[in-house]
N, C-alpha and C positions, 0 to 999 in steps of 0.2 A: 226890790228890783234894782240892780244894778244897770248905771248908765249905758255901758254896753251892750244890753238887751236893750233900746229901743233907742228909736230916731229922733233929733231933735225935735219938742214939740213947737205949735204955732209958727210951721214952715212948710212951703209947699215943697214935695219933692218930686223929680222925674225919675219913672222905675232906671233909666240906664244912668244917672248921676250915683243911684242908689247901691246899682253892682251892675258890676258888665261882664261879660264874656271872658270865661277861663279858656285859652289853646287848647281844645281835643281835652275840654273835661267838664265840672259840674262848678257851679261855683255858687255858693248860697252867703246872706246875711238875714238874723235875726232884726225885724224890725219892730216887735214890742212883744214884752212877754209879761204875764199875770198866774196868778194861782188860778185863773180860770181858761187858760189857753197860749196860744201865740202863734204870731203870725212871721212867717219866713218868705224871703222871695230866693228865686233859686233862677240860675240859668244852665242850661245844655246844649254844649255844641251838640251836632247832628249827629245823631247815633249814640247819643253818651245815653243810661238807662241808672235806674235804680233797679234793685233786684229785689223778686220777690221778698215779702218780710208783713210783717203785721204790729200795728197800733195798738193799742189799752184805748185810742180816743177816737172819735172822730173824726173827720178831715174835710174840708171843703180845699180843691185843685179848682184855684181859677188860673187859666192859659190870656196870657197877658199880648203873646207874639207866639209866633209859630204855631206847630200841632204837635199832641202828644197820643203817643197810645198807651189807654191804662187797660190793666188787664185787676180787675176786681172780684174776689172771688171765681175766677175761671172765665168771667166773660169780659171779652173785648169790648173797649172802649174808644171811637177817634173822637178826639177834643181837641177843637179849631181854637184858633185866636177868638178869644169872647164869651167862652163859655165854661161854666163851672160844673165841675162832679163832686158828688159826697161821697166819700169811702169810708164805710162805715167802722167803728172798732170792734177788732179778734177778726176781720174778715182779710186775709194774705191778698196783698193787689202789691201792682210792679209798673213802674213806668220808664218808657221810651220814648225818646224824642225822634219825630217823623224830621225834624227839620229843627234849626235853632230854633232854640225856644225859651222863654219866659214866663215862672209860673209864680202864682203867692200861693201858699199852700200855709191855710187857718186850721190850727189844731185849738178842738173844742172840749175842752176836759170837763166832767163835769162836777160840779161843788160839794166838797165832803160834806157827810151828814153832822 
């Protein structure tokens, strides 16, 4: 693992010291990555979306601020401040942001044989 995939260790951080807000866009930092996953926080001005697409892994969307709408395999999803979704892997999901928003999104890969 190179030091640029993960955050100092033995420090507390605040998610907005962390990454802040890109002008009318997305703006993400990797904050630890392993052969067994990695965890990303990501921000969206209001209306900025990812488009549909699909994973090889898993994913837990926890919404840190604002609301997002996922749309996972075809069905709609609102996700307020506080709450987590799993997006399962091969299943195409797409997210929008209702309102600025902050999310960590854990990708869970799972362990070769």
């Amino acid at each position: 693992m190179a030091a640029e995939d993960s955050i100092p260790p033995a420090a507390a951080h605040t998610w907005a010291d962390l990454l802040g807000y890109a002008a009318h866009g997305i703006a993400s930092r990797v904050l630890h990555k392993t052969g067994g996953g990695n965890a990303t926080l990501f921000t969206f001005e209001n209306g900025q979306a990812l488009s549909e697409h699909v994973s090889p892994f898993d994913a837990l969307v926890v919404i840190l601020e604002g609301a997002m709408t996922l749309t996972i395999g075809g069905q709609t999803v609102h996700a307020p401040t506080g709450t987590v979704t799993r997006m399962p892997a091969g299943v195409p999901h797409a997210l929008d942001a209702e309102d600025r928003a902050r999310m960590l999104l854990i990708m869970l890969r799972e362990p070769k044989a």
